[in-house]
N, CA, C and O atoms as a GROMACS GRO file, in nm:
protein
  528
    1UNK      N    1  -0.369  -1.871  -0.214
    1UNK     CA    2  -0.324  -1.791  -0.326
    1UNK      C    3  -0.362  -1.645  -0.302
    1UNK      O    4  -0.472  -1.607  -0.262
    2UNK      N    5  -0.231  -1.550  -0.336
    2UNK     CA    6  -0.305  -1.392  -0.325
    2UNK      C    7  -0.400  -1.374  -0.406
    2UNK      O    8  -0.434  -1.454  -0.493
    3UNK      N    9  -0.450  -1.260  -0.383
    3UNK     CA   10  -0.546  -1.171  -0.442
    3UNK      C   11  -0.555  -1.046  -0.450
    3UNK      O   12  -0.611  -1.006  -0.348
    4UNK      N   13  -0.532  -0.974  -0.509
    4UNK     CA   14  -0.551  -0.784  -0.499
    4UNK      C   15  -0.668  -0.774  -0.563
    4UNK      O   16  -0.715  -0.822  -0.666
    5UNK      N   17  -0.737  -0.638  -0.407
    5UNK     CA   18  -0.872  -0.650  -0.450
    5UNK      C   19  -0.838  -0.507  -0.445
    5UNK      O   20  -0.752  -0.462  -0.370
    6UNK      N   21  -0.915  -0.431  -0.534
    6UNK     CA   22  -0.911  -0.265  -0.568
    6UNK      C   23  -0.986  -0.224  -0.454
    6UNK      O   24  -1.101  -0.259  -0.428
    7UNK      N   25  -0.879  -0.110  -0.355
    7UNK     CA   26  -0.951  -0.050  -0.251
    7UNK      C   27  -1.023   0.092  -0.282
    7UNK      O   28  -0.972   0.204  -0.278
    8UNK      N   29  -1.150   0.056  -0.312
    8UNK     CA   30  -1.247   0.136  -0.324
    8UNK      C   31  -1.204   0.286  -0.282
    8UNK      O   32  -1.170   0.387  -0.344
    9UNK      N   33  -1.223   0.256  -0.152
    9UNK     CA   34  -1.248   0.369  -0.082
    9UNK      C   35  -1.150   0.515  -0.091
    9UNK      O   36  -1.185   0.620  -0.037
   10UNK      N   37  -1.001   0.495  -0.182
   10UNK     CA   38  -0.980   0.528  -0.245
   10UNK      C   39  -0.921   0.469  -0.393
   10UNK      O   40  -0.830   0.388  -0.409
   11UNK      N   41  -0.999   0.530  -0.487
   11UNK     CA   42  -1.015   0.474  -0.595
   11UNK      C   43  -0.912   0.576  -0.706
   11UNK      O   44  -0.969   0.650  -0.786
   12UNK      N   45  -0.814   0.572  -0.702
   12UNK     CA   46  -0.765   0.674  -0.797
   12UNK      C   47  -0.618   0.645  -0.892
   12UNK      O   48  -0.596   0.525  -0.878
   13UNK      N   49  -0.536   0.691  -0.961
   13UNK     CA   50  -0.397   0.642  -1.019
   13UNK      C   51  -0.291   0.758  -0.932
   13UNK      O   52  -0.298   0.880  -0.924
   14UNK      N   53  -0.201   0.671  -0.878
   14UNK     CA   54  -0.118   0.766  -0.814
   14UNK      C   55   0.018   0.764  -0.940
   14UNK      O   56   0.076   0.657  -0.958
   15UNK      N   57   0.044   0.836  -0.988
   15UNK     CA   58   0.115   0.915  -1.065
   15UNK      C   59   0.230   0.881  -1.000
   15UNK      O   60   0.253   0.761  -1.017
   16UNK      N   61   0.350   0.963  -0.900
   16UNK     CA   62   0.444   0.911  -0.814
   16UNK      C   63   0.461   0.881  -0.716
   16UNK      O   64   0.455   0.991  -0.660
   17UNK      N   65   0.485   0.793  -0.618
   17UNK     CA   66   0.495   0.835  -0.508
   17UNK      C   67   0.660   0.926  -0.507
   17UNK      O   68   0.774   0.904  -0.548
   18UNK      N   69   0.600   1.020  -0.444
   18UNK     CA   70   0.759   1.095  -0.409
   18UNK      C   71   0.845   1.095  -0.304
   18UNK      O   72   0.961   1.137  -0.303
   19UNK      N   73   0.740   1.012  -0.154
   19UNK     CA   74   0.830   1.002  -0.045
   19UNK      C   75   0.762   0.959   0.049
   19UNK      O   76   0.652   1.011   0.062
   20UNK      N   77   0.789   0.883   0.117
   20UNK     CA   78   0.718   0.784   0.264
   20UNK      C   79   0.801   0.852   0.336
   20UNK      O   80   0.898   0.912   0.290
   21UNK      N   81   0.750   0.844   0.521
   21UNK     CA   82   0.840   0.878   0.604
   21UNK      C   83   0.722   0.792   0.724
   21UNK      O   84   0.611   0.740   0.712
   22UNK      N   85   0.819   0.814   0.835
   22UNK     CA   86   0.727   0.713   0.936
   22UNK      C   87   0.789   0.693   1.052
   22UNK      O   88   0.880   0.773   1.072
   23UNK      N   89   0.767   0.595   1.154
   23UNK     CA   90   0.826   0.590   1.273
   23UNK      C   91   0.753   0.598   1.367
   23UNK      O   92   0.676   0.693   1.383
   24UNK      N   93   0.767   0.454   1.482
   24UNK     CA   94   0.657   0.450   1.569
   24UNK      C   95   0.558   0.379   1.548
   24UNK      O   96   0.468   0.420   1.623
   25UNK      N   97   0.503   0.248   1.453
   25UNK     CA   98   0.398   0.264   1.400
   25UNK      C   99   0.298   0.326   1.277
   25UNK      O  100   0.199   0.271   1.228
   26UNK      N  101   0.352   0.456   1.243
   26UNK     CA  102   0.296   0.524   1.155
   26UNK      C  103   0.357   0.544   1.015
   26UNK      O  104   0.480   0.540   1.016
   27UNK      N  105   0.305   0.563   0.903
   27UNK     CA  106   0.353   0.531   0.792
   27UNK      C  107   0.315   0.675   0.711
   27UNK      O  108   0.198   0.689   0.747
   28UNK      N  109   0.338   0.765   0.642
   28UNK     CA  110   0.300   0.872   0.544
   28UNK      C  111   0.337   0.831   0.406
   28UNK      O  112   0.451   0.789   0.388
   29UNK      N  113   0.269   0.837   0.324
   29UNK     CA  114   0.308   0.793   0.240
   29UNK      C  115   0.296   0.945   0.101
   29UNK      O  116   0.199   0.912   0.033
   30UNK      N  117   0.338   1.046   0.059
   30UNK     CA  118   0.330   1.173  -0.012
   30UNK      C  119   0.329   1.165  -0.178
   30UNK      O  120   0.435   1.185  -0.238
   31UNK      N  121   0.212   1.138  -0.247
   31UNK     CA  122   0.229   1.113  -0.423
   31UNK      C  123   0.137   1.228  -0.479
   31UNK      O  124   0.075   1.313  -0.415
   32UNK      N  125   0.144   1.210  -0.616
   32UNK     CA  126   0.113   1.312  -0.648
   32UNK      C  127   0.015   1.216  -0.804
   32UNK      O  128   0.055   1.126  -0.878
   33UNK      N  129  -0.103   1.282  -0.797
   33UNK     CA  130  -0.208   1.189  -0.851
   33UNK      C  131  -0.164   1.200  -1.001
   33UNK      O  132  -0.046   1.217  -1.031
   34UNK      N  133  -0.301   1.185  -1.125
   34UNK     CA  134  -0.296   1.175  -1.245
   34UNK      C  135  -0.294   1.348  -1.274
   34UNK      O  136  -0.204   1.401  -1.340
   35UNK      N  137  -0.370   1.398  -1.234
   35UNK     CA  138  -0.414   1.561  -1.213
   35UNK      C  139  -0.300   1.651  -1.177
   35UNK      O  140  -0.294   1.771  -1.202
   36UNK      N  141  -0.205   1.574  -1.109
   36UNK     CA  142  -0.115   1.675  -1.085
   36UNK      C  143  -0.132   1.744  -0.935
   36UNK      O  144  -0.066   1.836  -0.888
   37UNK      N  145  -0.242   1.670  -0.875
   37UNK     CA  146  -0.273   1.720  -0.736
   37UNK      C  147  -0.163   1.650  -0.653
   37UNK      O  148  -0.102   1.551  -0.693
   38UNK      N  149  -0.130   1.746  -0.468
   38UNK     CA  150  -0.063   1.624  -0.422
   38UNK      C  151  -0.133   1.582  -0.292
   38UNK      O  152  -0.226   1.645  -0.242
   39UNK      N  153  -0.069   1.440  -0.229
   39UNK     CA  154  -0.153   1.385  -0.148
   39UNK      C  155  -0.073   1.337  -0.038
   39UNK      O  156   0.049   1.332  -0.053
   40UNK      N  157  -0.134   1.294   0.091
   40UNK     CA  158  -0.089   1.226   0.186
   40UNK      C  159  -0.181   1.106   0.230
   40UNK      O  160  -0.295   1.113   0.274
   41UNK      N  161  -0.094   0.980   0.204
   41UNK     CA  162  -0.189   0.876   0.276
   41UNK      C  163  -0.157   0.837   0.438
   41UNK      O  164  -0.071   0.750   0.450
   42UNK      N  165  -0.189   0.866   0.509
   42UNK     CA  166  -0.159   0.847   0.671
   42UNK      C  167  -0.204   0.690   0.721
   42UNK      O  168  -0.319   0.652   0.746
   43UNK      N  169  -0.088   0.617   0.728
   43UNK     CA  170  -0.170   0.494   0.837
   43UNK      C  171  -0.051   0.497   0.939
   43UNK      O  172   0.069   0.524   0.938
   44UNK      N  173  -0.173   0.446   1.050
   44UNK     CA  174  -0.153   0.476   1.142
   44UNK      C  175  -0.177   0.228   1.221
   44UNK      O  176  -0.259   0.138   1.202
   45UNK      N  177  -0.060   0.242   1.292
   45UNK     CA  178  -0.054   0.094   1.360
   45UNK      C  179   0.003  -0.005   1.278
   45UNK      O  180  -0.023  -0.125   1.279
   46UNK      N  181   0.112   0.080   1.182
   46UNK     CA  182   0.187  -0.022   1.061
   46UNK      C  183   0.259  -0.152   1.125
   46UNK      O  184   0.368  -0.119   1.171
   47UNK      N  185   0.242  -0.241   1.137
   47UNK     CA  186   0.401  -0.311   1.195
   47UNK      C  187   0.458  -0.397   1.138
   47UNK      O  188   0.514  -0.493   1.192
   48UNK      N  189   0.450  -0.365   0.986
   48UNK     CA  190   0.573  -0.323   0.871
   48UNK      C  191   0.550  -0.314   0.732
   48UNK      O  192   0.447  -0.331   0.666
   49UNK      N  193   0.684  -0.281   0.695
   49UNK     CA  194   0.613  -0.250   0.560
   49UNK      C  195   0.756  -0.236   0.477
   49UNK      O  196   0.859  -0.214   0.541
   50UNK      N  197   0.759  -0.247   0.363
   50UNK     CA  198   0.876  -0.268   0.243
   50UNK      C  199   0.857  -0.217   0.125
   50UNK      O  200   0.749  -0.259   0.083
   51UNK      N  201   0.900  -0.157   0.058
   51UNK     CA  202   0.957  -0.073  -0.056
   51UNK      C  203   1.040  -0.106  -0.159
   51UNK      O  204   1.157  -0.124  -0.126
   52UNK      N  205   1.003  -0.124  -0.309
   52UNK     CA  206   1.082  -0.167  -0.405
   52UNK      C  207   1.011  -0.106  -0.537
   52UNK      O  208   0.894  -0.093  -0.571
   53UNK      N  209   1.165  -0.068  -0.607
   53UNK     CA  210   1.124  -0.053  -0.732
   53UNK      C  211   1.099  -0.155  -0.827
   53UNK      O  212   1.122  -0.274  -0.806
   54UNK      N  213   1.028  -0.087  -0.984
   54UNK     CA  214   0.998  -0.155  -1.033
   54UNK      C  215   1.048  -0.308  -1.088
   54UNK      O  216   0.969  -0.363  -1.164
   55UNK      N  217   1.157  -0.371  -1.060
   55UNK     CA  218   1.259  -0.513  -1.066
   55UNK      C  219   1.190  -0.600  -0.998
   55UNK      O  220   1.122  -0.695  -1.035
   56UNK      N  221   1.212  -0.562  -0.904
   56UNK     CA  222   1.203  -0.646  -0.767
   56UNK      C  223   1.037  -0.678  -0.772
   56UNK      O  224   0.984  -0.768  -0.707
   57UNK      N  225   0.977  -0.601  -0.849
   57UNK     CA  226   0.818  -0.659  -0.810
   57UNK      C  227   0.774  -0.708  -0.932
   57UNK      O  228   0.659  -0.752  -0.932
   58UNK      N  229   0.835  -0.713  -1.038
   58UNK     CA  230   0.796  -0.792  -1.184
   58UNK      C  231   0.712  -0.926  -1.177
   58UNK      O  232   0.596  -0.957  -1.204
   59UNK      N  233   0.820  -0.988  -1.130
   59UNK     CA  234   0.814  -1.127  -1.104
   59UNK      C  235   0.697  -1.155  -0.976
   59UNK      O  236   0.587  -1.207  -0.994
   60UNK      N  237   0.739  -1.120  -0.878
   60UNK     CA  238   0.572  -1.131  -0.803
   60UNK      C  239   0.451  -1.104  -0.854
   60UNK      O  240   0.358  -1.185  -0.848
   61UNK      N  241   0.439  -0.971  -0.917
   61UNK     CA  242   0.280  -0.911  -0.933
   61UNK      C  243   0.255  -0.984  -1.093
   61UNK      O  244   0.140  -0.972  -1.136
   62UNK      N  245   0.338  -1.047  -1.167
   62UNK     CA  246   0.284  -1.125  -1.276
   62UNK      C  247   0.222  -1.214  -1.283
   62UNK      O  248   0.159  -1.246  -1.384
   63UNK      N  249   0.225  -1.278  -1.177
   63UNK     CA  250   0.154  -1.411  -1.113
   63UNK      C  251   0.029  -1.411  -1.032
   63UNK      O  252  -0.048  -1.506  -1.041
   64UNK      N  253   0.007  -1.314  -0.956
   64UNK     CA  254  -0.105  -1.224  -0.864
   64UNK      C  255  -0.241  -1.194  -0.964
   64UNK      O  256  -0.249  -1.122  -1.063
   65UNK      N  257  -0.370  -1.302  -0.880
   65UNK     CA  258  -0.460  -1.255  -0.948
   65UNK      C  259  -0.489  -1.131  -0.910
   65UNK      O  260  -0.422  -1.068  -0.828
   66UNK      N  261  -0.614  -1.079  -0.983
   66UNK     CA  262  -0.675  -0.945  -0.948
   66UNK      C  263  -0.770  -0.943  -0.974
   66UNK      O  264  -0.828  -1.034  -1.034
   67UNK      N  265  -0.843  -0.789  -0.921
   67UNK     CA  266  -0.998  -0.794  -0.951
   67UNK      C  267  -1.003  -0.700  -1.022
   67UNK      O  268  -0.963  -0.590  -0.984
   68UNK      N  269  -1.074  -0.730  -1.193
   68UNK     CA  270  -1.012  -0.660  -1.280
   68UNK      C  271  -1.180  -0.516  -1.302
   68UNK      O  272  -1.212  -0.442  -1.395
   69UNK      N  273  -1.240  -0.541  -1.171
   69UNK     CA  274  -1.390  -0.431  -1.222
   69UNK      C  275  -1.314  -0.318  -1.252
   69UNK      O  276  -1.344  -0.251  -1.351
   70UNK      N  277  -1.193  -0.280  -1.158
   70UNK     CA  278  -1.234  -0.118  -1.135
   70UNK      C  279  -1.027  -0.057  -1.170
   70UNK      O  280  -0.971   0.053  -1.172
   71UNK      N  281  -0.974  -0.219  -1.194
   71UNK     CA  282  -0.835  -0.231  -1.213
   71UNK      C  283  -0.730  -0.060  -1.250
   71UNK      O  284  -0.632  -0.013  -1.193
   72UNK      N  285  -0.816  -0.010  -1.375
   72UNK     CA  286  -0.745   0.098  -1.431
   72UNK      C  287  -0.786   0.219  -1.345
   72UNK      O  288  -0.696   0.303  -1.336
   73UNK      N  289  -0.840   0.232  -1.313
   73UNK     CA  290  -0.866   0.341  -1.172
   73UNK      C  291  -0.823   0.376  -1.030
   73UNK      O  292  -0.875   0.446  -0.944
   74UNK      N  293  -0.694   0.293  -1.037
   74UNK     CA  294  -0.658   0.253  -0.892
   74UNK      C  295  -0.519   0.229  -0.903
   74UNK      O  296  -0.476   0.195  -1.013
   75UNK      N  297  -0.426   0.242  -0.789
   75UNK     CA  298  -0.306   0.201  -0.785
   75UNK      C  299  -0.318   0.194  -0.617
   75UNK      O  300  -0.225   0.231  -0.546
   76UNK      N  301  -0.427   0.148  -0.568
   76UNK     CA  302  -0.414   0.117  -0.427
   76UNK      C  303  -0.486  -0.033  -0.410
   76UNK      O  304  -0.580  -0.035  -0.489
   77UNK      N  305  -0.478  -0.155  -0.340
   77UNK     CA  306  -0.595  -0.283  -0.289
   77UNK      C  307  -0.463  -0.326  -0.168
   77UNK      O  308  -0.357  -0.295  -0.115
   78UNK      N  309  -0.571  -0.418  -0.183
   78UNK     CA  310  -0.601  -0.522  -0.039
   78UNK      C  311  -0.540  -0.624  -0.037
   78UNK      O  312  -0.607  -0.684  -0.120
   79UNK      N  313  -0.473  -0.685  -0.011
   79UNK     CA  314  -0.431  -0.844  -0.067
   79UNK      C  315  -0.514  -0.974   0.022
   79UNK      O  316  -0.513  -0.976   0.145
   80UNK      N  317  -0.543  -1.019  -0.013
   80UNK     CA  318  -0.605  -1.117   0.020
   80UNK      C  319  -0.519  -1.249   0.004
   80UNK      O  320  -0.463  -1.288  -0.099
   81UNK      N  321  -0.521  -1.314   0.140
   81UNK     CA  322  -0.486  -1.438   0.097
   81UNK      C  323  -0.305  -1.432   0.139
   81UNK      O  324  -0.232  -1.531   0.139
   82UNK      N  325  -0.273  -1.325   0.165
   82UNK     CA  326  -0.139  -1.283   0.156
   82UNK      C  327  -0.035  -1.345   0.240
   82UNK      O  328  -0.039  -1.375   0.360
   83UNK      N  329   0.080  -1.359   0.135
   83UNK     CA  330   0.156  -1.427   0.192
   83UNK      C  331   0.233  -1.385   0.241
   83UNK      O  332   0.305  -1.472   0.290
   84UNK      N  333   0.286  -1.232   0.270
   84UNK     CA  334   0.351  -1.151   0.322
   84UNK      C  335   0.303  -1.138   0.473
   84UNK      O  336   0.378  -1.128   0.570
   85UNK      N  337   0.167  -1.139   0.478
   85UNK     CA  338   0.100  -1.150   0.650
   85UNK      C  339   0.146  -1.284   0.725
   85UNK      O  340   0.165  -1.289   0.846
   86UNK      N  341   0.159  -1.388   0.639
   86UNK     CA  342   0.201  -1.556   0.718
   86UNK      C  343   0.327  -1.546   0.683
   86UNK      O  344   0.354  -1.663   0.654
   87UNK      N  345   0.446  -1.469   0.664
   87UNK     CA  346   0.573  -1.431   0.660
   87UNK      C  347   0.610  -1.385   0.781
   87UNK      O  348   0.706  -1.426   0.845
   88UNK      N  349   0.509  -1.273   0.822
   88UNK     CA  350   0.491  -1.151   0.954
   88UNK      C  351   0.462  -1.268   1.023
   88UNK      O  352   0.552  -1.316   1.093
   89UNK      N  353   0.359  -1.322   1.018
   89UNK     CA  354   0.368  -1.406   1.170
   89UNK      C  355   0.437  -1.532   1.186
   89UNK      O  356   0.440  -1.586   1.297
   90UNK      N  357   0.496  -1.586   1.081
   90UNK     CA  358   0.604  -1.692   1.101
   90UNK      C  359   0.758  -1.603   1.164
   90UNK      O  360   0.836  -1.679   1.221
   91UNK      N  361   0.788  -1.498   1.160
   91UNK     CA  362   0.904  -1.429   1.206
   91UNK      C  363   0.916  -1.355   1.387
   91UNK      O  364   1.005  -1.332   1.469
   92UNK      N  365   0.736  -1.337   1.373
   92UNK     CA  366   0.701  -1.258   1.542
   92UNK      C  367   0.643  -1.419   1.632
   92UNK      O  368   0.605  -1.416   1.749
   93UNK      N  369   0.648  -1.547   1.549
   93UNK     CA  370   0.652  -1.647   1.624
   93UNK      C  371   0.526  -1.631   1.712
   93UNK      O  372   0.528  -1.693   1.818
   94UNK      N  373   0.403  -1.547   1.682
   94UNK     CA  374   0.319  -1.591   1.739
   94UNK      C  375   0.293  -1.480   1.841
   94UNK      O  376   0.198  -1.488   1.919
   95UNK      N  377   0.386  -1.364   1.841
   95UNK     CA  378   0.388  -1.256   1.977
   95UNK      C  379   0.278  -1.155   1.991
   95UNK      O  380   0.227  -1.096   2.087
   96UNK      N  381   0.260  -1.156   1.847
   96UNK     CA  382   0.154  -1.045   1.779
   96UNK      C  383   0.005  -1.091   1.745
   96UNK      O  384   0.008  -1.197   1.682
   97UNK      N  385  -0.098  -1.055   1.763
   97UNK     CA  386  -0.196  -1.120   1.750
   97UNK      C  387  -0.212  -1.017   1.564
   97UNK      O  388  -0.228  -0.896   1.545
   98UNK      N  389  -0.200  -1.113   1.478
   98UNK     CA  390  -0.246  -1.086   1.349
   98UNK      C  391  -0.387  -1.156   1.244
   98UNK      O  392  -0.391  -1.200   1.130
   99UNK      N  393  -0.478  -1.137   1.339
   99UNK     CA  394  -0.639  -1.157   1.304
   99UNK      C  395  -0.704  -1.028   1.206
   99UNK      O  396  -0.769  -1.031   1.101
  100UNK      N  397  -0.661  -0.930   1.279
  100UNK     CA  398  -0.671  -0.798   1.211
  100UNK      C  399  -0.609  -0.714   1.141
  100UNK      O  400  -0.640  -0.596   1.135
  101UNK      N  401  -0.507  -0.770   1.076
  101UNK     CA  402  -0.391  -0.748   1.013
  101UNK      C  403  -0.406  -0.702   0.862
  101UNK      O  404  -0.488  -0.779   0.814
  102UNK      N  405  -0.369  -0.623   0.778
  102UNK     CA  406  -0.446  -0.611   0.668
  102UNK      C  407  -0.313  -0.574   0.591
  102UNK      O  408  -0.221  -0.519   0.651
  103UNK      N  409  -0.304  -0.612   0.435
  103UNK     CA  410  -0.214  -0.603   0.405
  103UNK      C  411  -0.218  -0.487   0.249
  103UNK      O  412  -0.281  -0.519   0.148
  104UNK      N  413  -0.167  -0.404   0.255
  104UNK     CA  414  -0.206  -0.299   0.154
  104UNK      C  415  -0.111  -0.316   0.038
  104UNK      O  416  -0.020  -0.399   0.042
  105UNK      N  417  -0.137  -0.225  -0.081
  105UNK     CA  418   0.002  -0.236  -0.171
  105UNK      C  419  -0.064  -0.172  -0.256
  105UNK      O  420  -0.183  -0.193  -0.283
  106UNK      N  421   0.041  -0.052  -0.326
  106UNK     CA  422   0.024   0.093  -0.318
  106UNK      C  423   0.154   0.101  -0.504
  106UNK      O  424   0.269   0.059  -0.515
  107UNK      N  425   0.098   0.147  -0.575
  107UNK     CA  426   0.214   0.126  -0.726
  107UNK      C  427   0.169   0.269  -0.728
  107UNK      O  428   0.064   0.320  -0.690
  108UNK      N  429   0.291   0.326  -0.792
  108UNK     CA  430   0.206   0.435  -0.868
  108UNK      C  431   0.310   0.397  -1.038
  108UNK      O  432   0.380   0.297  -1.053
  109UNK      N  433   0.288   0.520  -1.153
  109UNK     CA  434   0.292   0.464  -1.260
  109UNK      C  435   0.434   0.505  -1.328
  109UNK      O  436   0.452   0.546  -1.443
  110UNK      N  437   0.540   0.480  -1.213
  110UNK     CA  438   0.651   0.422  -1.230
  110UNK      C  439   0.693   0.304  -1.229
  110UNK      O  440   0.772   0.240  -1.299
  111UNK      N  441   0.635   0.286  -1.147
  111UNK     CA  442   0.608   0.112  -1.068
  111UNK      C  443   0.715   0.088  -0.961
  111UNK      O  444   0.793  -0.008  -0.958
  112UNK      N  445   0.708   0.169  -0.892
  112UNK     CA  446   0.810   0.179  -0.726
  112UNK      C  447   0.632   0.113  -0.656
  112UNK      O  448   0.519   0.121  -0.703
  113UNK      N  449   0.668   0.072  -0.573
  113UNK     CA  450   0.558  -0.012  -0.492
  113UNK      C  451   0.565   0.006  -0.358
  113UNK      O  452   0.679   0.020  -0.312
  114UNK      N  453   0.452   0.010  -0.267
  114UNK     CA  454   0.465  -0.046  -0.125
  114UNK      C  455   0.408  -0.125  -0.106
  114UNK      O  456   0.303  -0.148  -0.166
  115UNK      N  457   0.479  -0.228   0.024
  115UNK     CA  458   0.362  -0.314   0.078
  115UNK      C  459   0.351  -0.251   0.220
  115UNK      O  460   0.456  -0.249   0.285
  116UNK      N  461   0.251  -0.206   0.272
  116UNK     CA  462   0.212  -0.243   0.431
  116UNK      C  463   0.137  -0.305   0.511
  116UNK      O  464   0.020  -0.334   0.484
  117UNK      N  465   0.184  -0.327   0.596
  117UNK     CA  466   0.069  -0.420   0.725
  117UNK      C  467   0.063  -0.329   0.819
  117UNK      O  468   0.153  -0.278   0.887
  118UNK      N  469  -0.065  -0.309   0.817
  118UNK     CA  470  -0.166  -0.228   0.933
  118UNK      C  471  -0.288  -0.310   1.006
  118UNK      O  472  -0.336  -0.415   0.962
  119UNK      N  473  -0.324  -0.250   1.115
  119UNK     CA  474  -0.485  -0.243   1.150
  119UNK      C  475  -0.582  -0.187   1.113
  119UNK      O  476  -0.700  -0.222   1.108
  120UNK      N  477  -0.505  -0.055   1.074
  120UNK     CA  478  -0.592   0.029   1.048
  120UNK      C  479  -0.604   0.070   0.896
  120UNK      O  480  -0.505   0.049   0.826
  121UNK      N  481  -0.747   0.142   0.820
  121UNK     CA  482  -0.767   0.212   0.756
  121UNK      C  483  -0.670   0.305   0.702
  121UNK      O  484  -0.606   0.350   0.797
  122UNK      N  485  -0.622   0.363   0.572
  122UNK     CA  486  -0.558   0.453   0.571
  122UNK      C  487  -0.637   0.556   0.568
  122UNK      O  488  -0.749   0.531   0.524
  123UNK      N  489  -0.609   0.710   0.614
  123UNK     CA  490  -0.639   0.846   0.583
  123UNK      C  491  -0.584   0.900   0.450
  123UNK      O  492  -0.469   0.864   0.426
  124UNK      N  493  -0.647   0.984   0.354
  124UNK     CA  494  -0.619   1.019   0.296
  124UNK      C  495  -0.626   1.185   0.330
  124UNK      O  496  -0.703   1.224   0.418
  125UNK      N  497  -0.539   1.283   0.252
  125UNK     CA  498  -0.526   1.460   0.302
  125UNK      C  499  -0.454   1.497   0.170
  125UNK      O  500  -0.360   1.441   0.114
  126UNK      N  501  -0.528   1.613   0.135
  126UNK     CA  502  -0.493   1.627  -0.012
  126UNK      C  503  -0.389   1.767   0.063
  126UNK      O  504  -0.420   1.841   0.156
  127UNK      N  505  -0.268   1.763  -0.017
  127UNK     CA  506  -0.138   1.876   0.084
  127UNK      C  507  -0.160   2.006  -0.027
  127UNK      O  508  -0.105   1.985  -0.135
  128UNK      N  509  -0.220   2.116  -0.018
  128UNK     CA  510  -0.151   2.231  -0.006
  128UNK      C  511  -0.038   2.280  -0.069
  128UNK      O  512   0.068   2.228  -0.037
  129UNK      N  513  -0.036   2.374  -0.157
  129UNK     CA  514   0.101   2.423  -0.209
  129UNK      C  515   0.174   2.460  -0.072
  129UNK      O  516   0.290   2.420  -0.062
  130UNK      N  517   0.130   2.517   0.012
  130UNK     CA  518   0.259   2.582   0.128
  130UNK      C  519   0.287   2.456   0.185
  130UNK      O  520   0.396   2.438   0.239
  131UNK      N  521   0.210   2.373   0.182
  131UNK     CA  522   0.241   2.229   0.260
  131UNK      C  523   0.340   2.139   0.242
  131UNK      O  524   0.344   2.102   0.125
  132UNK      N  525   0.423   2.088   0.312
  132UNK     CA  526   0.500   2.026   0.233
  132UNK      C  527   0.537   1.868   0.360
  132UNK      O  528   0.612   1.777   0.324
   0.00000   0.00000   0.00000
């Protein structure tokens, strides 16, 4: 059974996301917080990831336990247990070694969603008005 566990490490409400871009592996993900600040989440070793608005994820995330310590502070966790990772490796048949595979999922408070599968950690980079 899944699980979304609140990823600490950033702990915050993302307001919109306004735009992913990527290629290669790498994923950007560009929102803009509760504050009105804006942001970049960088992961890096994605090998994949999916996008849906709020419809399409009703019905999944109603059913999805959670870990409710830190719940309202966050629009980023972990999934545990995930069934989207034994999806990934029932499709790569075994090509990919997915031991280290981690599966993220990212709302902000529209409720457009991501899921990704990485290795890695995301980066976070707070962007700059000239930045774009």
């Amino acid at each position: 059974m899944e699980k979304w566990i609140t990823y600490h490490n950033i702990g915050e409400q993302i307001e919109l996301i306004e735009r992913f871009e990527g290629g290669n592996q790498e994923l950007k993900v560009y929102y803009t917080d509760k504050k009105k600040r804006k942001w970049m989440l960088h992961f890096d070793f994605v090998w994949d990831f999916r996008y849906a608005i709020e419809n399409a994820f009703i019905n999944r995330c109603y059913y999805i336990k959670q870990d409710k310590t830190r719940i309202k502070y966050s629009s980023i966790y972990i999934v545990e247990g995930s069934e989207y990772i034994k999806y990934f490796e029932d499709q790569t048949f075994g090509s990919l070694p997915t031991d280290e595979l981690k599966h993220f999922l990212i709302f902000d408070a529209v409720d457009s969603g991501l899921e990704i599968l990485t290795t890695k950690e995301p980066e976070r980079h707070e962007i700059g008005e000239g930045e774009k």
